[in-house]
N, C-alpha and C positions, 0 to 999 in steps of 0.2 A: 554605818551600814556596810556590809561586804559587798564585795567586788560580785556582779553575778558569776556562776562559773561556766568558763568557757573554755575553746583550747588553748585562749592566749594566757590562761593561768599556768600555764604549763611554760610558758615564755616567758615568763616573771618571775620563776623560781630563782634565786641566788646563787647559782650550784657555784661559782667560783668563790664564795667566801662561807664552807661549811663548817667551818671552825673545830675542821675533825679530819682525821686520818683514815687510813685501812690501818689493821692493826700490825702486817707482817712489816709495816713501817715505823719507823717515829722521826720528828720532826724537831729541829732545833734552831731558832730564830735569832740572827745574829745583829749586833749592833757594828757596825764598822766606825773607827778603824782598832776597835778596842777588842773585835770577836766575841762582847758580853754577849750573855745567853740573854735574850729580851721573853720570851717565849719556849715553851716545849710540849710536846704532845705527853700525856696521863701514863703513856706505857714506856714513855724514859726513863724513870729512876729504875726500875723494876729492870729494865735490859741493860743501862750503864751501869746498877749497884752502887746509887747516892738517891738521896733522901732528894725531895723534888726541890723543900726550899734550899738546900745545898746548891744543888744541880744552878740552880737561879741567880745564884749568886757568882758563881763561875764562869771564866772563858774558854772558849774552845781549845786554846792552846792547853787548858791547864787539862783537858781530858784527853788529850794526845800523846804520841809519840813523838821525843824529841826529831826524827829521822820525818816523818808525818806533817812534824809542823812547820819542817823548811821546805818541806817540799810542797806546801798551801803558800806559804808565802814569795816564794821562790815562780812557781810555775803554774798558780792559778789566778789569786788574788786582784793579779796585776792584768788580769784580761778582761774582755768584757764579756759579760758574764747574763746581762740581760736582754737575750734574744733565747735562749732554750737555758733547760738543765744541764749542766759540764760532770760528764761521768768523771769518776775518782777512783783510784786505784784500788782497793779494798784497805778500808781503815780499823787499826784495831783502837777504840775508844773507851775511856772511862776506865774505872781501878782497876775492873772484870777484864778489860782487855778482849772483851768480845770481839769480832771481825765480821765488818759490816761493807753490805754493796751501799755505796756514797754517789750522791749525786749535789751537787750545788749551785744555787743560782742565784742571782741579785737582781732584785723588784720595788720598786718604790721605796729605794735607803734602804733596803734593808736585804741582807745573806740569807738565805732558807737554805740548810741542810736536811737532806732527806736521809737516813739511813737504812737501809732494807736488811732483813733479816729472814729467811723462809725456812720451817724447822722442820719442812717435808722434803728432803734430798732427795727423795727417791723422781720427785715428779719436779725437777729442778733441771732447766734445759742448760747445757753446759759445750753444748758441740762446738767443732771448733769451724764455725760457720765463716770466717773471713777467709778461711782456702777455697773457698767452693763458691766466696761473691764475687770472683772474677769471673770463674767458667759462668755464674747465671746472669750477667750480665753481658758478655757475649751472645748468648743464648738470647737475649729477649730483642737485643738489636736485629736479629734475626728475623724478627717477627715481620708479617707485611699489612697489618691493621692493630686496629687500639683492642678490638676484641680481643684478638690472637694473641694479642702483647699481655692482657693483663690477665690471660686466665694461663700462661706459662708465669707472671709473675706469681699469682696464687699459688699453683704446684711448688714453688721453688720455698716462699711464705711459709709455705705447713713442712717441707720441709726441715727447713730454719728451727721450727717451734715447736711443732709436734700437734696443734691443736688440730681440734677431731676435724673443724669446717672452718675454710677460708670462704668467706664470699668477697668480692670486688663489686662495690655499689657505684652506680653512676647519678648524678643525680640531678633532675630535670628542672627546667625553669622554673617551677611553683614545686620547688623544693620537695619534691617527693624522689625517692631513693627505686634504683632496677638493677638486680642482679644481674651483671654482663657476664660475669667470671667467676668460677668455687672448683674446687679443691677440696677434699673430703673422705671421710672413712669410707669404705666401699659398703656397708651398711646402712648408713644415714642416708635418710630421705631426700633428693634435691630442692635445693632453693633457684636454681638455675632460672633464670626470666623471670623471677617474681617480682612485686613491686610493690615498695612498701610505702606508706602514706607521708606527708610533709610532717603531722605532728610526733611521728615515731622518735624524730632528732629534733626538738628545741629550736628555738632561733638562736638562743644564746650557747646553747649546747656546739651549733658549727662555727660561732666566732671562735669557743676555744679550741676547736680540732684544728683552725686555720693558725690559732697560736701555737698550739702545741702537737706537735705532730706523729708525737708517739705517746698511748693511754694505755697502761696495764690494769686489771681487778684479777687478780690470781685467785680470788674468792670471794663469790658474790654474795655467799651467809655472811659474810663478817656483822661485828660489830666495831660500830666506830665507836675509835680513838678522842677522845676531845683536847686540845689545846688548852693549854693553862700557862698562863690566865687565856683566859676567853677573848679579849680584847688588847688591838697592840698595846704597850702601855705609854709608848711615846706620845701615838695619837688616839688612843680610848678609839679606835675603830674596829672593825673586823680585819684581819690580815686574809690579803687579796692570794688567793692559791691558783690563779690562773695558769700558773707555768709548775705547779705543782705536781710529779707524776703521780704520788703515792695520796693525793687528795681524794677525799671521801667521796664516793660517789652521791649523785641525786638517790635518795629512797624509792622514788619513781621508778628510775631507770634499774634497780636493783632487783625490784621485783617483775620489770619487764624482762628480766632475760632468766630469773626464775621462772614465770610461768612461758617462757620457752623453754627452761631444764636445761640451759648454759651453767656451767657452773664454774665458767671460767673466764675472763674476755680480752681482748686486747684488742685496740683499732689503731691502724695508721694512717694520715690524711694524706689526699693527692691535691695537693696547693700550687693551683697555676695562676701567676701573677698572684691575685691575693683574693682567689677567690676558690672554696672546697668545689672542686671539681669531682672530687669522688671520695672510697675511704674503702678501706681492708678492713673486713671485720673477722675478728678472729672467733672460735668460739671452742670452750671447751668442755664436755658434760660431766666434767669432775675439777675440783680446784687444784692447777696448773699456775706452776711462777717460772718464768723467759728471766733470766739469769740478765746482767748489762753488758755483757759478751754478744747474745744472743740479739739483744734490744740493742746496743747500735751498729749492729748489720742492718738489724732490720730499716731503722733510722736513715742509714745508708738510702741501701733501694729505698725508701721513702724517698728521699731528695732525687737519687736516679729517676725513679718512676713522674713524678711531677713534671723533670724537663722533657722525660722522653715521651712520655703523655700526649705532650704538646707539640714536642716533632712528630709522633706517629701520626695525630690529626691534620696536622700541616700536611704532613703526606699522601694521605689520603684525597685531599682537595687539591693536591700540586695540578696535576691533569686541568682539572675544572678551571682555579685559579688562573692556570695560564690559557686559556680557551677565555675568559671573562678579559682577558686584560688584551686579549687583541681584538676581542671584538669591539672594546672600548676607543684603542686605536684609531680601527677603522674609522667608525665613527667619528673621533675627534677629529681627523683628518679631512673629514668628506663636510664636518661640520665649517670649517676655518675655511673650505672653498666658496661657501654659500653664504647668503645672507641675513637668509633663519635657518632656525634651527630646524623645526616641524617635518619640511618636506623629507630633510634628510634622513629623522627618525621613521618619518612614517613609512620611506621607501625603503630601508633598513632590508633585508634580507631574515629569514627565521620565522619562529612563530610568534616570538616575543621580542621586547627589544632588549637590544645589548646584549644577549646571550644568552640570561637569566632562565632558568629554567623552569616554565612556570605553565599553566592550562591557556594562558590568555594574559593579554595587557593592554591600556587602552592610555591613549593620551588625552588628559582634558585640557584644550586652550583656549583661549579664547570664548567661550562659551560653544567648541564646536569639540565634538568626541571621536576619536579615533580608535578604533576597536580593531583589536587580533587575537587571533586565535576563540577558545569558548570563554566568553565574558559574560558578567548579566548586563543587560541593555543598555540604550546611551542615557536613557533615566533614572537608572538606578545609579547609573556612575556617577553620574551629576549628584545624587542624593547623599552617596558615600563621601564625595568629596567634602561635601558643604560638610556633614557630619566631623569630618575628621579634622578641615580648618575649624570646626568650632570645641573640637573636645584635644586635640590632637597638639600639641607642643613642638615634639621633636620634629626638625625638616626630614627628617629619614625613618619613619619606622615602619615595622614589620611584627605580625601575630601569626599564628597557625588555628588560632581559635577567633575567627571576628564575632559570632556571634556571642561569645563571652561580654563584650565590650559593646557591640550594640545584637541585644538581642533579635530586633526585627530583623536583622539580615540572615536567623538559623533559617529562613525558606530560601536563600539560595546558596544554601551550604553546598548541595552537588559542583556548584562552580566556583564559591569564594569563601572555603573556611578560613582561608588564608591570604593574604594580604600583605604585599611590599609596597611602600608608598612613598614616593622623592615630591617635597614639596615644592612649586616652583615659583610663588607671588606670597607673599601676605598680605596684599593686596585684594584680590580674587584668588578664589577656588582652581586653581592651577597647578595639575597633579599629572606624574606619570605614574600607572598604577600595573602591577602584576599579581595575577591572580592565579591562586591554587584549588583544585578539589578537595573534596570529605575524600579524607583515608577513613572507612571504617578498618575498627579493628578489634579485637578481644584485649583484654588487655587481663593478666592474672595477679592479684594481690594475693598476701598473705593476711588473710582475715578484712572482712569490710572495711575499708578505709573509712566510710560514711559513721563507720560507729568505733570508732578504735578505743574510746576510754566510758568509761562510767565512773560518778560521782562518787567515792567511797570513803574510808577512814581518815586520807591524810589533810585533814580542815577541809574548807574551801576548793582544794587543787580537785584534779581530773585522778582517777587512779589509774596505770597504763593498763592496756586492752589483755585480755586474757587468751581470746583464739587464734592460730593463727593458719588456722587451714584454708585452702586455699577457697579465694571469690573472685569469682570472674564478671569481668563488666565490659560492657560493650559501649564501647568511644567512639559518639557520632560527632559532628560538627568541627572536627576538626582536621588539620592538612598537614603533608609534612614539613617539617620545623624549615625555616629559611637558614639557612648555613651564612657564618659571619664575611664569606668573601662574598657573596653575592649580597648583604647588606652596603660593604663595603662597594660592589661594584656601581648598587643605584646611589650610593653618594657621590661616587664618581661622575656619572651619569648626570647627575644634578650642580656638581661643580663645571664640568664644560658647557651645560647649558646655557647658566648664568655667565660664564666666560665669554659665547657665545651673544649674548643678548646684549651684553656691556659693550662688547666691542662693535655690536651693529647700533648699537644707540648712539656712541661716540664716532662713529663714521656719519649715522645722519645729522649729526650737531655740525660735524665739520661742514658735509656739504650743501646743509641750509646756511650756515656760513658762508660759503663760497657762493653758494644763488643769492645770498643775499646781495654779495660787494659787486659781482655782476648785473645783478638788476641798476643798483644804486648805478654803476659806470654807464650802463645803458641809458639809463632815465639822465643822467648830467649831460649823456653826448646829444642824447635825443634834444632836448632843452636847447642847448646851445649853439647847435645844428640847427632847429627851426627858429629859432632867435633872433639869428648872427644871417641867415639866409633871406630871411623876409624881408631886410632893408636890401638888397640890389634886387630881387626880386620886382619890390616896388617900384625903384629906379627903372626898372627893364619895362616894368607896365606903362609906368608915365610916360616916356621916352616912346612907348610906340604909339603912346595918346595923341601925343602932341604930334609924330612925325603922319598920322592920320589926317586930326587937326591943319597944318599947316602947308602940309604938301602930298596933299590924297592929290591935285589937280594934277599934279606934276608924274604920279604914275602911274603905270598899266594897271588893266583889272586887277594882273595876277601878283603884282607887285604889294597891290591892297589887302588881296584877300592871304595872301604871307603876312603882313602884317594883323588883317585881324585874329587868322589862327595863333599869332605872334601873342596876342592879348588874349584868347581863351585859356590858352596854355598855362599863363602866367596867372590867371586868376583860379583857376585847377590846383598850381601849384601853392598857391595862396592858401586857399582851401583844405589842401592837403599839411601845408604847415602849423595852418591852424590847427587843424587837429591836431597834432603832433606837439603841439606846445601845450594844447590842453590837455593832453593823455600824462604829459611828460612834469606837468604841475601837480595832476592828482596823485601824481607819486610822491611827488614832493611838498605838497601841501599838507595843512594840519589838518585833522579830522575834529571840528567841533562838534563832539558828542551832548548829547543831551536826550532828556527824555522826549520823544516823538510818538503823534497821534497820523498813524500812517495814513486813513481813512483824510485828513486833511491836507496829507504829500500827493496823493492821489489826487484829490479837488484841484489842491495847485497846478500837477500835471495838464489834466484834462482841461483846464482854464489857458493853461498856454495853448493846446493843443484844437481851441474849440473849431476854429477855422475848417481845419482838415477832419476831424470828428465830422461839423453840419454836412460837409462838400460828399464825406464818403457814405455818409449816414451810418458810420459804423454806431451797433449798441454795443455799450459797456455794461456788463452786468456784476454786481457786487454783492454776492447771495450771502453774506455778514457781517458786521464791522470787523477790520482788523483792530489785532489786538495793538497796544502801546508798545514800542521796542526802542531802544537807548542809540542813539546814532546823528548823524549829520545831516537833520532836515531837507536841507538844498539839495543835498547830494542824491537821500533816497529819491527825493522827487525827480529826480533827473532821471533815476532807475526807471520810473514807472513810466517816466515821458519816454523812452529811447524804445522801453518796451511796447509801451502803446501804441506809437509812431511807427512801428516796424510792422504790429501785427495787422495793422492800416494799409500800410503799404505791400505786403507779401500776401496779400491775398486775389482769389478770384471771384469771389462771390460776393453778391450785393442781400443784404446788407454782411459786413463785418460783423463776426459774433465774437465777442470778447469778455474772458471773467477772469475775475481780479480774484483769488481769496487765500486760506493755507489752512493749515493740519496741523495741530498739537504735536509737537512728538513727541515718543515715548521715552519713561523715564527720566532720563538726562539727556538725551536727543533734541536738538533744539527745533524751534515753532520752523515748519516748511512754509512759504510765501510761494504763490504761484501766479503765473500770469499766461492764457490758454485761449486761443485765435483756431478758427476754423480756416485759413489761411492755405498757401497752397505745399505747405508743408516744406523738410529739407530730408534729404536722403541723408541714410546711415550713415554712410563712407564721407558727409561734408558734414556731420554737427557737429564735427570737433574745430574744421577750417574757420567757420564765422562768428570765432572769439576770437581769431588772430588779427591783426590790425592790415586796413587797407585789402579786407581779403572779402572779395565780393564772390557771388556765387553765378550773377547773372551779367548779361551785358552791361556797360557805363549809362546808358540812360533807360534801360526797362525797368520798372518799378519803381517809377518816380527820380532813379539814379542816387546821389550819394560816393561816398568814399568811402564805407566800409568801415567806420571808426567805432560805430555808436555802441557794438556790443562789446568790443572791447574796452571801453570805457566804460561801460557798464559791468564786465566783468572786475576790471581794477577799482570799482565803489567798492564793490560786495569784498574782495579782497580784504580792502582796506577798513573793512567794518567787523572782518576775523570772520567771515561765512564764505558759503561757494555758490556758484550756480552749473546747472544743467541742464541739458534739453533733452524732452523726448517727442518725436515727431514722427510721424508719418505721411508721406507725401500723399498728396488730394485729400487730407483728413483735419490737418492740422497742425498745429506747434504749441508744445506746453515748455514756458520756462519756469524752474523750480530753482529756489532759492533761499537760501538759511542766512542769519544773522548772530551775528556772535551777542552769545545770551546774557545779560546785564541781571547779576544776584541781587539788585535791589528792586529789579520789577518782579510783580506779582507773578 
């Protein structure tokens, strides 16, 4: 079953292996290093005057001139030969001694000589074009843009050639071709701004123009030529004519420029780096042959034009470029003072950031959006993001058309037909984004693009488009194209970020490193300090026991009551060591984790606690079972006793109202635990004081009194269990303590 037809039949054609010439050529296929004929085109024996199987039999040298054949051996042979066709001096070949324009080249093993022959002198371009390609080369340096540049190259082209229209095509990302530049009879109709569809040139058709960079048909009725034999014989394939000038054109393409009423054609390609940048087309309404005189001038400016192509666009963006690259500066600079990145961007100066020239930009982080200039919403940004981490590969890319790619965003084409986007996580949806408006605009074709071929005689294939008068179409949805320095700059952009974020991440490694060996030093001094202190401490209490004991008779009141402040003191300080030893173990102690039913740390709590619970009459209320969390039994009960104990004591109301419970949290947020007293509350400016150790809020004996330990030791639990706590309170209302636990992936 055949292929359905479509345009990509047109991309399938073989044009580089048509096993056929033009005919004002012929073709002689050589074997090296012996110069046997392996091959020759139908219309050699008839122009060298020997019979074909003759001709087949013979080497190149034996159809030469002795002066001829040292000069192939001498000063061609020996170079490399396959990267283009190497023009030849004019040869006279075969027993006729005809004299032919020669061109030669070497392609997979194997010599392809081309011999050209044109028996219409009259219309045979012969100028002596290399005096006058230095003055047009001066001349186009001159120039101060690519437009201006290539439509004085054109002038200079028809020049050269003579043919009736030069156009100079530019040609856009989805491969469709626009007249920037022409040159032409004062007659002929303009082609100036038109624009012609992507299927008008093949896909395979611009691999060979980036091969070959100069294509003659001096007449486009021909009939071809065929090669004989048909197939190489070395390897029974078709012989590859890619780098072939004088190869047979596509049938297609023959009668595409017939029914334009060319009747002549020539194109040169503009190949920057290794990509068709653009292409000369020449065109002539009568069959027209450009002499190899003429053709490698032209060749010439073809290689000029490609590099200076390239310089005149670089120039054009110099200005901009260097405007993009200090704004970048800036930035870098103001970024390596701080320790995000964010602030700096978002206080950035402009409408966009980094320079970028664009309607709006917006930063997504953190799940928090930062918008400038006219953007679509902080929702929509969010939606494009997710979109583009899930469809989206490259960390840097940029469209002028986003509604192409996701259609539901053509409703805010007024603000984002266009789209630069620097990815910043693969992780999360973390994007800097700049945004372009709808350029509407007209845009002129030559003949409906939408219908350029109809099905006709040549099998299966598309036949080329017949009309080519002009259609005009209105181009909505889309913004002006992003220019490669300002892709260049949000890569930038996106490399000091992440430079940025490495180096703040690697600076917090360090300095939880350093809190850590200072905790650790703190925790060893504290330890050893109330340790090492306790025993003369002791000593100091006994000693004023005994000297109580034994010889209270023998002093004054005041000599006694020194001595008993002598023994409160030391029992305070007992007290206060104690704590201190215990604060300074739970740092240094193991944490025996295991799975805990809290609702039974809490019983425990309130069973040590019953005492002062009957006496205060506080109620405890526990409006649902807490859930199971993974941790150190003894410990959390301690939590709950320090909490309970306090919310007992810091209150002024009878009875104490107190609830125990917590809060799912969301997503990946872990379960909140809380504990909330109607109590007499603590002001703003001290809920941060009474986690510090020994930091009391109120006098030494109001509120029952104390040392001030208990929340800090309860903060250093929840520490030590990977959670936090924190307080929210209001004085005469209350105190709520909130608390998380580090979340254990085998409980439910």
């Amino acid at each position: 079953m055949s292929d359905p037809v479509d345009l990509t039949n047109c991309d399938r054609e073989p044009i580089h292996i048509p096993g056929s010439v033009q005919p004002h050529a012929l073709i002689l296929v050589l074997a090296e290093p012996s110069l046997s004929i392996l091959q020759a085109s139908a219309n050699a024996p008839e122009r060298l005057g020997l019979p074909l199987e003759e001709l087949l039999q013979k080497t190149l040298i034996e159809l030469l001139r002795d002066s001829d054949s040292a000069y192939l051996e001498k000063h061609v042979l020996s170079k490399q030969l396959e990267a283009s066709p190497h023009y030849l001096p004019p040869l006279k070949v075969g027993p006729a001694g005809q004299t032919f324009e020669a061109l030669l080249h070497r392609h997979q093993g194997l010599l392809i000589l081309e011999l050209e022959q044109w028996p219409d002198q009259t219309s045979m371009v012969h100028e002596a074009v290399y005096v006058s390609l230095k003055h047009t080369l001066n001349q186009l340096q001159g120039t101060t843009s690519v437009v201006e540049f290539c439509q004085r190259a054109a002038e200079h082209v028809q020049e050269f050639t003579g043919f009736d229209r030069i156009m100079v095509y530019r040609f856009a990302d989805d491969a469709s071709g626009h007249v920037i530049a022409e040159s032409k009879r004062a007659d002929l109709e303009s082609y100036l701004g038109l624009h012609y569809p992507a299927s008008d040139i093949p896909k395979q058709a611009r691999t060979l123009f980036v091969k070959s960079q100069l294509r003659l048909n001096p007449d486009v009725k021909y009939e071809p030529v065929a090669l004989v034999p048909a197939l190489r014989p070395d390897t029974g394939l078709p012989l590859d004519m890619s780098y072939c000038v004088s190869r047979s054109m596509s049938p297609i393409h023959a009668e595409y420029l017939q029914n334009m009423g060319v009747g002549a054609s020539m194109s040169i390609s503009i190949v920057i780096g290794e990509e068709l940048w653009g292409l000369f087309a020449c065109h002539h309404y009568s069959p027209r042959y450009v002499s190899h005189t003429t053709r490698m001038a032209c060749e010439f400016l073809a290689h000029m034009l490609s590099l200076q192509v390239s310089n005149k666009e670089s120039d054009e963006q110099h200005e901009y470029k260097l405007r993009l690259h200090q704004e970048h500066r800036l930035l870098a600079d103001a970024m390596a003072l701080h320790a995000e990145f964010h602030p700096v961007l978002i206080q950035s100066k402009g409408t966009t950031f980094a320079g970028i020239e664009a309607g709006g930009a917006a930063l997504l982080l953190n799940d928090m959006v930062y918008l400038r200039g006219e953007t679509p919403d902080e929702d929509s940004v969010r939606a494009l993001s997710l979109q583009l981490a899930e469809s989206i590969e490259p960390s840097v890319w940029a469209t002028d058309h986003l509604s192409k790619l996701f259609p539901d965003w053509a409703k805010c084409a007024e603000l984002a037909s266009g789209v630069l986007a620097a990815r910043l996580s693969r992780q999360t949806p973390a994007y800097v984004l700049w945004f372009r408006p709808e350029e509407k605009q007209t845009m002129s074709w030559a003949g409906d693009p939408t219908k350029p071929m109809e099905t006709g005689p040549h099998g299966d294939r598309l036949t080329p488009r017949k009309s080519f008068e002009l259609w005009q179409e209105e181009v909505r949805g889309r913004s002006r194209p992003w220019l490669a320095c300002e892709i260049d700059a949000a890569r930038m952009l996106r490399q000091t970020i992440l430079e940025t974020e490495v180096r703040r991440a690697e600076q917090l490694v360090r300095l939880n490193a350093e809190l850590d060996e200072r905790n650790r030093q703190l925790d060893s001094f504290a330890y050893v300090a109330s340790h090492d202190l306790k025993e003369p401490l002791r000593g100091i209490s006994n000693y004023s026991n005994f000297l109580l004991e034994d010889f209270a008779d023998q002093l004054d009141d005041q000599g006694v009551n020194y001595l008993r402040t002598m023994m409160r003191l030391t029992e305070r300080m007992e007290t206060l060591l104690d704590s201190l030893l215990y604060y300074s173990r739970l740092s240094r102690g193991e944490i025996n984790s295991r799975r805990v039913d809290l609702n039974v740390a809490i019983e425990d709590a309130k069973e040590m606690l019953i005492a002062r619970i009957q006496e205060s009459g506080a109620h405890i209320n526990i409006p649902r079972p807490l859930p199971e969390v993974y941790g150190d039994a003894d410990r959390l009960g301690e939590v709950f006793s320090n909490l309970i104990s306090n919310a007992i004591k810091y209150t002024d109301k009878t009875p104490a109202q107190i609830e125990i419970g917590w809060q799912a949290g969301e997503l990946d947020s872990p379960t909140v635990f809380y504990v909330r007293d109607n109590g007499i509350g603590i002001a703003a400016e001290h809920q941060q004081l009474i986690f510090q150790i020994f930091k009391r809020l109120h006098g030494r004996e109001d509120y029952g009194g104390g040392v001030g330990a208990g929340l800090t030791i309860v903060r250093k639990i929840i520490e030590r269990h990977g959670g936090r706590i924190w307080v929210d309170s209001l004085p005469g209302h209350g105190t709520t303590f909130f608390f998380t636990l580090e979340t254990d992936p085998n409980l439910p």
